[in-house]
C-alpha positions as a LaTeX table, in Angstrom:
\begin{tabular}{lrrr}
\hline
Residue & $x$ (\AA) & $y$ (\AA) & $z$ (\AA) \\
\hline
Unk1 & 176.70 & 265.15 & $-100.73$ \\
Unk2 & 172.99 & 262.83 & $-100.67$ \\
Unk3 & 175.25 & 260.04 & $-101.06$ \\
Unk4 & 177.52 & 260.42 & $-98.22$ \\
Unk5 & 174.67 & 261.48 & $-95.61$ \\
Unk6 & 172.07 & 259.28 & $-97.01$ \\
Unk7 & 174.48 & 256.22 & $-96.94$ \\
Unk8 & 174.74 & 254.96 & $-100.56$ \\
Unk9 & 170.81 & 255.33 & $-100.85$ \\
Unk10 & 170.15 & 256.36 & $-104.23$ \\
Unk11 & 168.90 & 259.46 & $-104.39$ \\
Unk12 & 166.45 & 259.01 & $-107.07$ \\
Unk13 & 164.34 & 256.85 & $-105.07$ \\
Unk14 & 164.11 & 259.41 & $-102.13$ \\
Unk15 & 162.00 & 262.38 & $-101.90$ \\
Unk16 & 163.92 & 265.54 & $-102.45$ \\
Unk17 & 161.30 & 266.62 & $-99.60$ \\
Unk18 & 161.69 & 263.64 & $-97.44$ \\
Unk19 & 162.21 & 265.21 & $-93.88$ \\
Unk20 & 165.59 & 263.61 & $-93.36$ \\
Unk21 & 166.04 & 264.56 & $-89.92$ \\
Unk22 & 162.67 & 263.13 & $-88.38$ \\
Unk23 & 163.89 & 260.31 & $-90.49$ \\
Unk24 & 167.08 & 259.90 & $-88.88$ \\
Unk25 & 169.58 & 260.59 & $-92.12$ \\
Unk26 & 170.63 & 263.59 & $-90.00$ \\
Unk27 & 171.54 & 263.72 & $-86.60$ \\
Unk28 & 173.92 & 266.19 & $-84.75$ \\
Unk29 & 176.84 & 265.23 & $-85.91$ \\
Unk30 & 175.82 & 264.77 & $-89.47$ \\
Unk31 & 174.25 & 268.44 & $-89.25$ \\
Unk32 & 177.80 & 269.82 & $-88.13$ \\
Unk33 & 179.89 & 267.39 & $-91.21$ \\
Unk34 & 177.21 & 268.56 & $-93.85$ \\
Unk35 & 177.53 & 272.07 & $-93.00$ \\
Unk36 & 181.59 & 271.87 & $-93.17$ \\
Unk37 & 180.96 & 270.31 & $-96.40$ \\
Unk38 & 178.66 & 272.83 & $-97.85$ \\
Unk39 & 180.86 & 275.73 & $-96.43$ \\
Unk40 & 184.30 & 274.13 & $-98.31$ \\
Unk41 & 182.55 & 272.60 & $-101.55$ \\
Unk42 & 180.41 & 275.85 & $-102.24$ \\
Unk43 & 182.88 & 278.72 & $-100.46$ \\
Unk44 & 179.84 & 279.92 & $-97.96$ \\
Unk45 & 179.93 & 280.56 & $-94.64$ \\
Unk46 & 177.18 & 279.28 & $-92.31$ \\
Unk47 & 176.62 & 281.48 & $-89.01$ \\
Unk48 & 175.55 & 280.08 & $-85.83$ \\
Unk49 & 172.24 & 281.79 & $-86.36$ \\
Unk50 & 171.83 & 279.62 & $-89.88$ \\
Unk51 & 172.12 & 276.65 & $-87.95$ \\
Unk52 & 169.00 & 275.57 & $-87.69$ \\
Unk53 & 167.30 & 272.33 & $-88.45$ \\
Unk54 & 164.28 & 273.79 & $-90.90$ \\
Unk55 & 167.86 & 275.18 & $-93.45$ \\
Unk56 & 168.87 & 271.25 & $-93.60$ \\
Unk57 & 165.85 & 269.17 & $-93.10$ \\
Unk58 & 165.39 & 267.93 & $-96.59$ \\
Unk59 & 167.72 & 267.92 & $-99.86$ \\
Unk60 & 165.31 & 270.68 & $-101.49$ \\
Unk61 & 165.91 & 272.69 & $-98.58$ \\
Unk62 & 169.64 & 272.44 & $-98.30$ \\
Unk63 & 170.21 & 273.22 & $-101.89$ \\
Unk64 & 167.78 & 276.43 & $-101.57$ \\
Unk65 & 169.97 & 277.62 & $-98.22$ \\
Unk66 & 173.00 & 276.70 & $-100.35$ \\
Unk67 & 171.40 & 278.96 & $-103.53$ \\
Unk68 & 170.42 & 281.78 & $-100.99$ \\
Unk69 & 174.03 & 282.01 & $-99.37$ \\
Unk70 & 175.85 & 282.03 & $-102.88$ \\
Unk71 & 173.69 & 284.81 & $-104.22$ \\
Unk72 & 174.28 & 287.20 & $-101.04$ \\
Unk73 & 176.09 & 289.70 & $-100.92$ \\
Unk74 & 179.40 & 290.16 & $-100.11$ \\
Unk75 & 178.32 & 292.65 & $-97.93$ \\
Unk76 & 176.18 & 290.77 & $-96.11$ \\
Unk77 & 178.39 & 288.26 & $-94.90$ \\
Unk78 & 180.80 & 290.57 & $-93.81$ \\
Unk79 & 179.43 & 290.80 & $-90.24$ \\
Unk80 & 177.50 & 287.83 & $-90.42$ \\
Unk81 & 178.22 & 285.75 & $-86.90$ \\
Unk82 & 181.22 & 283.54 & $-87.74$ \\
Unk83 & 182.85 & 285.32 & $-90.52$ \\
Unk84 & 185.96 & 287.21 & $-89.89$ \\
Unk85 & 184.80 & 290.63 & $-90.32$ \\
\hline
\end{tabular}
């Protein structure tokens, strides 16, 4: 995943706290194709409410969104905006 959206930057030289958007790794577009890839690769569903720049601004921060939606709930998602409830 750092590899693709980071563009072949190693990711043990960057900051797993660099702020990647303010940085320009992500923009708009690379918010929407990281956030299809975390829903396929990792089964999880992201709602339109967990779209938010602060859940993908740095690589420590995706992979704690990514740890909270795996460890929810099934119930929770359930009516979670997006899901097919």
């Amino acid at each position: 995943m750092a590899d693709e959206l980071l563009m072949g930057l190693s990711t043990e030289k960057i900051d797993p706290d660099l702020d990647l958007i303010s940085r320009g790794y992500i923009d708009s577009l690379a918010m929407m194709q990281l956030i299809l890839f975390i829903e396929e690769r990792f089964d999880v569903k992201v709602g339109e409410d967990e779209v938010q720049p602060d859940n993908f601004r740095s690589l420590n921060r995706i992979a704690a969104f990514v740890e909270n939606k795996q460890r929810a709930p099934a119930h929770e998602l359930e009516g979670a905006p997006g899901s097919a409830a």
